[in-house]
C-alpha positions as a Markdown table, in Angstrom:
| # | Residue | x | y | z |
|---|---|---|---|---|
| 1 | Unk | 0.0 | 0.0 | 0.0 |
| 2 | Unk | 1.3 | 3.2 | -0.8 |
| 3 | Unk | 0.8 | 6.3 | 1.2 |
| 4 | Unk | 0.7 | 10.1 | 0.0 |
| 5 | Unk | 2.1 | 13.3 | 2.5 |
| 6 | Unk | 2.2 | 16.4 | 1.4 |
| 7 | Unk | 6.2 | 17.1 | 1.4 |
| 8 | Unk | 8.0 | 19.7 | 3.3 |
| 9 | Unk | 10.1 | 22.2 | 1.6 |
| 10 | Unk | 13.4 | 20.3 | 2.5 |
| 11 | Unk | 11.6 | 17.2 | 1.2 |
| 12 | Unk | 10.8 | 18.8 | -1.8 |
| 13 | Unk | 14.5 | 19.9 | -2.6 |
| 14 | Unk | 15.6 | 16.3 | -1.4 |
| 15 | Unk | 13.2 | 15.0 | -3.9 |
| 16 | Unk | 14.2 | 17.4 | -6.7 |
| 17 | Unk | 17.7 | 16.7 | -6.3 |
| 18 | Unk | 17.4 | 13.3 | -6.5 |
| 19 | Unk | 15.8 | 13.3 | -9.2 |
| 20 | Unk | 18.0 | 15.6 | -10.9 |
| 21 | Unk | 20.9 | 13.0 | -9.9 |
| 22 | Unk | 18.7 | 10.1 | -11.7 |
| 23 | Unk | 18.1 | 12.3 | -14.5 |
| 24 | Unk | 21.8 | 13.4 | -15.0 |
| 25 | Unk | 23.2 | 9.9 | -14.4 |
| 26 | Unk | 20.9 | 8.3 | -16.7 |
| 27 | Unk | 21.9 | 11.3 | -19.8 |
| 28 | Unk | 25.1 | 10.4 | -18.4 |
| 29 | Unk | 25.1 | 7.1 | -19.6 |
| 30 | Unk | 23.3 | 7.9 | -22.7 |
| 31 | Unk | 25.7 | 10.1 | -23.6 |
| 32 | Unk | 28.7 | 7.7 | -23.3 |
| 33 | Unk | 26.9 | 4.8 | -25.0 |
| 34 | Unk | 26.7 | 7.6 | -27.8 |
| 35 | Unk | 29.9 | 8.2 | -27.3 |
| 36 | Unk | 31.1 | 4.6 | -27.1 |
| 37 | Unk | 29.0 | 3.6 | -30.2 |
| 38 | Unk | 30.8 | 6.4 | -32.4 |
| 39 | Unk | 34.0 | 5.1 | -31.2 |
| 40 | Unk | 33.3 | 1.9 | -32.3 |
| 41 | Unk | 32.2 | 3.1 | -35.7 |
| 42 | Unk | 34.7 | 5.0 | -36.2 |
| 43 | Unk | 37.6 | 2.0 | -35.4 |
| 44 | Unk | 35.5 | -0.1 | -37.8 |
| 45 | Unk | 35.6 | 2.3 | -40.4 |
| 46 | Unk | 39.1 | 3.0 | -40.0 |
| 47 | Unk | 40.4 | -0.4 | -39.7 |
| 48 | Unk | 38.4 | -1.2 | -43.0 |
| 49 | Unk | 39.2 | 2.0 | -44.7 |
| 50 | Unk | 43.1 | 1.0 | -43.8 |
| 51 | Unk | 42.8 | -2.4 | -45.6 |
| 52 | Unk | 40.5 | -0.9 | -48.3 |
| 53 | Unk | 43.7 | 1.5 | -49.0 |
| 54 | Unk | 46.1 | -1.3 | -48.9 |
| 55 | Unk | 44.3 | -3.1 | -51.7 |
| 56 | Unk | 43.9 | -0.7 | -54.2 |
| 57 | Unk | 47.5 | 0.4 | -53.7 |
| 58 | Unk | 48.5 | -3.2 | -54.4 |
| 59 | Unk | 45.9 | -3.7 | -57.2 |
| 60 | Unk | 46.6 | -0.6 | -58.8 |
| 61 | Unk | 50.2 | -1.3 | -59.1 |
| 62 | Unk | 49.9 | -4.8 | -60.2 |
| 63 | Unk | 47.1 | -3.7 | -63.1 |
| 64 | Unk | 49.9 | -0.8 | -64.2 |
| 65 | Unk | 52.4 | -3.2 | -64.7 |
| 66 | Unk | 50.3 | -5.4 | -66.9 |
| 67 | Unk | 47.1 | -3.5 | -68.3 |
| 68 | Unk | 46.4 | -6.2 | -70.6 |
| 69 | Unk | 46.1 | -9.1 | -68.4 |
| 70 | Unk | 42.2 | -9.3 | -67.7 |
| 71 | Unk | 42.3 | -10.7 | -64.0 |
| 72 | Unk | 44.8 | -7.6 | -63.2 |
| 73 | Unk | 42.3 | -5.5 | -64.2 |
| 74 | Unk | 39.0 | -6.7 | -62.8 |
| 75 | Unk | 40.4 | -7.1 | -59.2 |
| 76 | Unk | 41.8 | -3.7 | -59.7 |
| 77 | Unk | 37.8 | -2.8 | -60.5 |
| 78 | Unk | 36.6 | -4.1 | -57.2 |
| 79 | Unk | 39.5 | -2.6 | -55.3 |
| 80 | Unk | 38.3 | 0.9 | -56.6 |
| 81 | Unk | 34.8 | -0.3 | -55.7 |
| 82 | Unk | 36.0 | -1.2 | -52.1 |
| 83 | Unk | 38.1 | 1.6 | -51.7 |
| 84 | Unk | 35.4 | 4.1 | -52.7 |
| 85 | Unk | 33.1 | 2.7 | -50.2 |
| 86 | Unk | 34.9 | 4.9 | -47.6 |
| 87 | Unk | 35.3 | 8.0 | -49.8 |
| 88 | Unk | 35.2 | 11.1 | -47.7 |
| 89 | Unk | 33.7 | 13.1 | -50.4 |
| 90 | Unk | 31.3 | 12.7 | -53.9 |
| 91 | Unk | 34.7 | 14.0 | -55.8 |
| 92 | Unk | 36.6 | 11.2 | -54.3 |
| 93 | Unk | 34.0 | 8.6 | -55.0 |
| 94 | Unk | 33.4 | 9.3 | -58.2 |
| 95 | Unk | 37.1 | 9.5 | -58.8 |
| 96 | Unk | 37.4 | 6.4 | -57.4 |
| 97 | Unk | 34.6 | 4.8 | -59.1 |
| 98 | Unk | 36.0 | 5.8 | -63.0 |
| 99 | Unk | 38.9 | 4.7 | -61.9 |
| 100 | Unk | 37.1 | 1.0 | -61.4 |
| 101 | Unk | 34.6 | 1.8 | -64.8 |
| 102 | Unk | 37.2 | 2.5 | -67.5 |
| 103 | Unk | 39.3 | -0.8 | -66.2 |
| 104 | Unk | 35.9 | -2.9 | -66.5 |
| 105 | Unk | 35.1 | -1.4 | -70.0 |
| 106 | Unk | 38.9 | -1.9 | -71.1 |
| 107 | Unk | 38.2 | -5.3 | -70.1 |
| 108 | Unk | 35.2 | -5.7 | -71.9 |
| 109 | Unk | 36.3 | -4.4 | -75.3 |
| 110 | Unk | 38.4 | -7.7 | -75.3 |
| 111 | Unk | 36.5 | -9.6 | -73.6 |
| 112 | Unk | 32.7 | -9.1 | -73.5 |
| 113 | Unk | 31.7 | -12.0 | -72.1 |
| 114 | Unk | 34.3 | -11.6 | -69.2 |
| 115 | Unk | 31.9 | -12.2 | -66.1 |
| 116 | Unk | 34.0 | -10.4 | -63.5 |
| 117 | Unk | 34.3 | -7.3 | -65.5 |
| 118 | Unk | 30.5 | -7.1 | -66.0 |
| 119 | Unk | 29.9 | -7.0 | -62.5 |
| 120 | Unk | 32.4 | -4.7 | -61.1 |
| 121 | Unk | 31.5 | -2.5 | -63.8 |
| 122 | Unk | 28.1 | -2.4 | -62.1 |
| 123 | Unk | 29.2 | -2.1 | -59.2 |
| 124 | Unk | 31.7 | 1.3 | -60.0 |
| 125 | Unk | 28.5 | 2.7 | -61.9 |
| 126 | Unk | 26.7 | 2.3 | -58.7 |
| 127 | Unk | 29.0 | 4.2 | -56.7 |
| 128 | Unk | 29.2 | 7.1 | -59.6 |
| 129 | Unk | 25.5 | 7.3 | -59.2 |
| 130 | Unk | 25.6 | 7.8 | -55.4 |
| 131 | Unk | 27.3 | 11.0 | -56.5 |
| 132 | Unk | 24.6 | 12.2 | -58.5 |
| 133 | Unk | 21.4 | 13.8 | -58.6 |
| 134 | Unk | 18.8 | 13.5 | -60.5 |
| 135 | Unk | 21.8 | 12.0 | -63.4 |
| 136 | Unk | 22.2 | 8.8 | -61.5 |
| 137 | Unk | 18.2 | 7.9 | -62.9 |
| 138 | Unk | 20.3 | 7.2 | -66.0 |
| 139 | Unk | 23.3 | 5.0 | -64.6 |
| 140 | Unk | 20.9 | 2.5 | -63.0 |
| 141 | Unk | 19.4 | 1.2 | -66.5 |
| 142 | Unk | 23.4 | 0.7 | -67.4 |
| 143 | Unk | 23.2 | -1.5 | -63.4 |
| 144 | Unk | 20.7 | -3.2 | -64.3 |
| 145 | Unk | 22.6 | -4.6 | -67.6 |
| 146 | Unk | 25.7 | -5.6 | -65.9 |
| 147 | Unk | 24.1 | -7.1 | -63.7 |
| 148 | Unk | 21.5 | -9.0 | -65.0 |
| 149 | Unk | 24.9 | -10.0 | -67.4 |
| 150 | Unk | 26.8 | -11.2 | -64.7 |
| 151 | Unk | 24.3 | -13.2 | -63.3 |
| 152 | Unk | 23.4 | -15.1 | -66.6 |
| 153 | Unk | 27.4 | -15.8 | -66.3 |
| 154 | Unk | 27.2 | -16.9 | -62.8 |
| 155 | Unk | 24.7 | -16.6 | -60.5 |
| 156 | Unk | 26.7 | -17.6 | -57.4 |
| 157 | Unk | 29.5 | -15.2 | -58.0 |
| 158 | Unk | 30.1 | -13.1 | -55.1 |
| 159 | Unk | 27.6 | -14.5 | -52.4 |
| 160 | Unk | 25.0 | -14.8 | -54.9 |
| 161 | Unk | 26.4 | -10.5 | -55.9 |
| 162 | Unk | 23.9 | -10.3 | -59.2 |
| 163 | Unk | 21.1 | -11.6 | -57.6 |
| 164 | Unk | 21.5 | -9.1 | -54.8 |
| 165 | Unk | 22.3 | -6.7 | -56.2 |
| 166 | Unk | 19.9 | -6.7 | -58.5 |
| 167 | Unk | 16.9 | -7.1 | -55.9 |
| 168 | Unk | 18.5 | -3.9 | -54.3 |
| 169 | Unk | 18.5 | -1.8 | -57.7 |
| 170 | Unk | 15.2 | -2.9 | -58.1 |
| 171 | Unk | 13.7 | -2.4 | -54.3 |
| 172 | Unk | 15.5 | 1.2 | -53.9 |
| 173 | Unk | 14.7 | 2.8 | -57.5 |
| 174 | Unk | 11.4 | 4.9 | -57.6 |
| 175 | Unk | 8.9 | 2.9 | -59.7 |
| 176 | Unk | 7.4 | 5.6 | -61.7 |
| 177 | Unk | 10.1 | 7.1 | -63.3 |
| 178 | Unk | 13.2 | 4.4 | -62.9 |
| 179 | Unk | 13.2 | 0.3 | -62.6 |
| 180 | Unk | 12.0 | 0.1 | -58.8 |
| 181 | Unk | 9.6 | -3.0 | -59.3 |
| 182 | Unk | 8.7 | -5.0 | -55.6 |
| 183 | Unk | 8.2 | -8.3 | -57.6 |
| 184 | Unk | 11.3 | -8.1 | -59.4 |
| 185 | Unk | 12.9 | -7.0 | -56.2 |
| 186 | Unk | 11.4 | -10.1 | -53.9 |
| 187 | Unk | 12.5 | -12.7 | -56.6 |
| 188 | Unk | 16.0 | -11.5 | -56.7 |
| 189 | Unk | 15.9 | -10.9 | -53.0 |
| 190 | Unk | 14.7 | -14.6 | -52.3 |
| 191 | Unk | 17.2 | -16.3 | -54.9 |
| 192 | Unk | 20.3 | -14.5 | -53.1 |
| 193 | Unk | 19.0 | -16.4 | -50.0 |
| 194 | Unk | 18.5 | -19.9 | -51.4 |
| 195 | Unk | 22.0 | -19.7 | -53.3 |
| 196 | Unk | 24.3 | -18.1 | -50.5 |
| 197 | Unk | 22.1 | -18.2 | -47.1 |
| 198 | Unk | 25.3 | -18.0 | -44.8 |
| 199 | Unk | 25.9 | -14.0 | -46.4 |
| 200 | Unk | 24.7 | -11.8 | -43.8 |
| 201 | Unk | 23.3 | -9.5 | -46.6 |
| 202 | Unk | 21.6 | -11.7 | -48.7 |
| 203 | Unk | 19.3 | -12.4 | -45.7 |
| 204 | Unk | 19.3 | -9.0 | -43.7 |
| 205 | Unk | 18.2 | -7.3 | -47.2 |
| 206 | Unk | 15.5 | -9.5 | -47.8 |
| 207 | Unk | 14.1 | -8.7 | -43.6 |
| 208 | Unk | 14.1 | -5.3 | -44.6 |
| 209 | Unk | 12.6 | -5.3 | -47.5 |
| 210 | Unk | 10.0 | -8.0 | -46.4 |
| 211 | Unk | 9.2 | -5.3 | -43.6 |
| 212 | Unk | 9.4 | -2.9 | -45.6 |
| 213 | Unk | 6.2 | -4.3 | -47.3 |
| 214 | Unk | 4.0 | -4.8 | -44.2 |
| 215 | Unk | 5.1 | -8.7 | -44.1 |
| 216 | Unk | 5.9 | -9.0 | -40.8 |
| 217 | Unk | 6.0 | -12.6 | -40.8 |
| 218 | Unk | 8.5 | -13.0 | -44.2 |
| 219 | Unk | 10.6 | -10.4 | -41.5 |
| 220 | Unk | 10.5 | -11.9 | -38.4 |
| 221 | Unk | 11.5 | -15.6 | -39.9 |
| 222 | Unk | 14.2 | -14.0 | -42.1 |
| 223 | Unk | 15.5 | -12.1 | -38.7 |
| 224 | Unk | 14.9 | -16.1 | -36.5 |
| 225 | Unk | 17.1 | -17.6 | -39.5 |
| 226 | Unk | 19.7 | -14.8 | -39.4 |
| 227 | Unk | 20.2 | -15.3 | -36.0 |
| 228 | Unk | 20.7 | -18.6 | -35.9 |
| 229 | Unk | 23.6 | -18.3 | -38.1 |
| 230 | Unk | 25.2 | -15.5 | -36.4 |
| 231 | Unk | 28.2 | -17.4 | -35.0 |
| 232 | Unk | 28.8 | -19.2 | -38.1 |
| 233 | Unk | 28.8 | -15.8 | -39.9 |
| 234 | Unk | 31.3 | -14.2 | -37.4 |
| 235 | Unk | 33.7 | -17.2 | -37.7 |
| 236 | Unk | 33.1 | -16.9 | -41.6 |
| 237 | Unk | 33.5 | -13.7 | -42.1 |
| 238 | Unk | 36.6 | -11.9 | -40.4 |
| 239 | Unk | 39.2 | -9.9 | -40.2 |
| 240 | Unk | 40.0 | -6.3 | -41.7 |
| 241 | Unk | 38.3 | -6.5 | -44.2 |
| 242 | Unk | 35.0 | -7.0 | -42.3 |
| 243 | Unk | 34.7 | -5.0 | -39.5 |
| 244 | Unk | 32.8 | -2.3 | -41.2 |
| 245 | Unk | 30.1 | -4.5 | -42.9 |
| 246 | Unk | 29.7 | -6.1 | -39.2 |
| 247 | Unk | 29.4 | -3.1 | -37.4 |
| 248 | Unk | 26.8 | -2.1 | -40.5 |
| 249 | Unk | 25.4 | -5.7 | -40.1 |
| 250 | Unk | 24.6 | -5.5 | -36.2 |
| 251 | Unk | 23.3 | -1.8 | -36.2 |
| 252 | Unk | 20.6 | -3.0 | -38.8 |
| 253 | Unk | 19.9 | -6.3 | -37.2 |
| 254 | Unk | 19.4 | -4.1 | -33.7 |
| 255 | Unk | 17.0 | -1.9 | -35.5 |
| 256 | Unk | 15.1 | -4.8 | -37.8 |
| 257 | Unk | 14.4 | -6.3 | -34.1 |
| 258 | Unk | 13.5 | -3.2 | -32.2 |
| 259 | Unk | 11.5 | -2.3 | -35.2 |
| 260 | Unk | 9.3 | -5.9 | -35.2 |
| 261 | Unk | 9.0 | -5.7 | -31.1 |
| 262 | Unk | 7.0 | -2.4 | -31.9 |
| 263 | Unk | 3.4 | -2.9 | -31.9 |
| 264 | Unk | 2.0 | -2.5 | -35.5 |
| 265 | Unk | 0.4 | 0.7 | -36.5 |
| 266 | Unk | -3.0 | 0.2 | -37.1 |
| 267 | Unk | -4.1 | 1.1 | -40.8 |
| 268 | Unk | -6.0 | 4.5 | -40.9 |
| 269 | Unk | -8.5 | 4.9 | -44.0 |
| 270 | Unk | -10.7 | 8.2 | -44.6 |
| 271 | Unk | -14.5 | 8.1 | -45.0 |
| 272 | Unk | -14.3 | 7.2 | -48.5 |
| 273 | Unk | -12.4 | 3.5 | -47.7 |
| 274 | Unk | -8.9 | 5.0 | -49.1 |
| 275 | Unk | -6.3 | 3.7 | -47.4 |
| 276 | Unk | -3.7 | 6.6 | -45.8 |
């Protein structure tokens, strides 16, 4: 049973004091969780940035030496690829990425059918769209070619890359004026799964996107299934050249899960039966 007093004044400022002390110490730890979380971010950006760097340094010079030899050239792609993924700036980025585009298409004036160099292309022309504007509407029909190239090459290549990257192309681009299409988007989606299930992006993309869409079900089993591979994944996938995805990985996992323990939002409709 609780009991209720009226509190004297040096209650009062007992009272208020305390609960300024629970109010500070609580912002206290908020603020070095903050604090701690950026911290973490920033070493997993750094220590991936560091290796990214190392790569293309290597790539580059081995591709210079040799700017003929195919292979040379289409790891030298996906180094610019990786190495733009930490660009600190569009100009950077999109230095980085034509860098990675005009080794790909050197590639494929030899060698058109050259799967690799397909699929880094797309890849560079996706990172030269992130520098753009309403001009990247026009890159992403090129995307969708390499890709959809690459993955009649091979589908498995990269963690099941085409496939997932394609389903991304198609779940991000607006519908009425670019490719965005949600059926074309869940059938790519699904086959990354099936062909490389242990990828923590094949699976994390589909959650979202599955959410994304209201199907809270399709989300929540995606999310079970995810973690139950977890420690696999970790064991799998390590090193340098990881920590960044992870750190990516968890913080999206942490929100797909705080995001399906919120109750749903019931659906309003006006008077006339539209749905808002």
């Amino acid at each position: 049973m609780t009991f209720k007093t009226r509190n004297s004044p040096t209650a009062c400022g007992a009272i208020v004091a305390s609960q300024f002390n629970t109010v500070l110490g609580v912002l206290v730890v908020v603020l070095h969780l903050a604090i701690s979380a950026t911290v973490h971010a920033e070493d997993a950006t750094n220590t991936s940035t560091i290796y990214a760097e190392s790569e293309f340094q290597a790539k580059q010079k081995a591709y210079e030496t040799s700017r003929t030899n195919s292979d040379l050239a289409c790891q030298f792609a996906r180094a610019c690829f990786d190495r733009a993924e930490f660009a600190t700036s569009d100009t950077q980025r999109a230095e980085l990425a034509q860098l990675g585009i005009k080794a790909a298409r050197e590639v494929l004036r030899h060698e058109p059918k050259n799967m690799q160099a397909h699929y880094n292309l797309g890849l560079n022309l996706g990172q030269l769209a992130r520098t753009k504007s309403l001009g990247a509407l026009s890159i992403v029909d090129e995307m969708e070619k390499e890709f959809t190239a690459a993955r009649a090459m091979d589908e498995k290549y990269d963690f099941a890359g085409p496939d997932r990257t394609l389903g991304m192309l198609y779940y991000e681009a607006p519908s009425t004026i670019s490719i965005g299409n949600r059926s074309k988007a869940k059938t790519h989606l699904q086959r990354a799964v099936e062909l490389a299930p242990e990828f923590p992006e094949n699976r994390l993309s589909l959650a979202e996107a599955r959410l994304q869409w209201r199907d809270r079900d399709g989300a929540r089993k995606e999310l079970d299934a995810l973690d139950a591979g977890l420690t696999k994944a970790r064991a799998q996938f390590t090193g340098d050249a990881w920590a960044a995805a992870w750190f990516d990985w968890d913080q999206r996992l942490q929100k797909l899960r705080t995001q399906l323990k919120a109750p749903v939002k019931p659906v309003v409709t006006s008077p006339k039966g539209a749905t808002k």
